[in-house]
N, C-alpha and C positions, 0 to 999 in steps of 0.2 A: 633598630636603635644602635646607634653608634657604641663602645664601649672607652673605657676610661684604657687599661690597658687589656695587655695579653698575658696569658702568664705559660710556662711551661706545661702544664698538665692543659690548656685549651689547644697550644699547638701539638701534641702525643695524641691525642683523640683524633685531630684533624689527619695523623699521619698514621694509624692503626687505622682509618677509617678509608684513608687514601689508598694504602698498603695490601685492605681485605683478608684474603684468604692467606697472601705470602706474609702476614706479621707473624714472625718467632713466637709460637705460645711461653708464655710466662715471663718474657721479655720485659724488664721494669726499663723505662724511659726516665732521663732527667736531663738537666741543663747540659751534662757532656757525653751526651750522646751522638755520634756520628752518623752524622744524614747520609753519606754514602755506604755507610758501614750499616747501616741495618736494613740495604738493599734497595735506598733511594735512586731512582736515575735522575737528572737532569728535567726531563720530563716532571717524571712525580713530584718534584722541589717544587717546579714552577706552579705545579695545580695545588699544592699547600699551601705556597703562596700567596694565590689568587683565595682561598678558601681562607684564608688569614685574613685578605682585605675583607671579605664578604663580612666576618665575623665582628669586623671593627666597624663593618660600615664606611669607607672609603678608604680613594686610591692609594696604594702607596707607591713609592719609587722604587722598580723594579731591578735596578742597580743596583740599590742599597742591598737588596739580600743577596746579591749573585757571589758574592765569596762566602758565604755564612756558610760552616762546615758544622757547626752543633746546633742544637735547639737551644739552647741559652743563647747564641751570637743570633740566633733569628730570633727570638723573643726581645733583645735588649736592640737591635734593630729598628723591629717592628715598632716599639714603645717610643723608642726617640723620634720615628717618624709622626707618629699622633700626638706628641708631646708637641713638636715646631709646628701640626696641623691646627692645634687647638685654638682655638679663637683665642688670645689673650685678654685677661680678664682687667677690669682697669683698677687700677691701687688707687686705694684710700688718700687724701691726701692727709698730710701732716698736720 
């Protein structure tokens, strides 16, 4: 099931998880944390990525994240892309 959004601590799970063995023990993660800086490569970004879409439940544009250097700039990404994804709901009329 699709979700509404993403938040910081869904994508840190996704990347400790991607990460394994080489995650820094006691490493707190948040919005300004640096994805090449806590030993992401290019590679690992793209499979957090794809593990981000799995999590929302569909595709996203894989552009949109290729500059994203924090977990917050890929969280607020992410969110905007499911936001313009979302079915638009119809307003009430007046």
């Amino acid at each position: 099931m699709a979700t509404d959004r993403v938040t910081v601590e869904d994508v840190a799970q996704l990347i400790r998880k991607q990460l394994g063995r080489k995650f820094p023990e006691g490493l707190e993660l948040g919005p300004d944390s640096d994805l090449e800086g806590l030993g992401l490569s290019s590679l690992d970004q793209t499979e957090v990525f794809f593990a981000v879409e799995e999590k929302v439940g569909m595709e996203l544009d894989p552009t949109a994240g290729a500059d994203v250097t924090t977990i917050g700039e890929l969280v607020g990404v992410v969110n905007s892309q499911i936001e313009q994804q979302r079915p638009q709901q119809p307003t009430a009329a007046s």
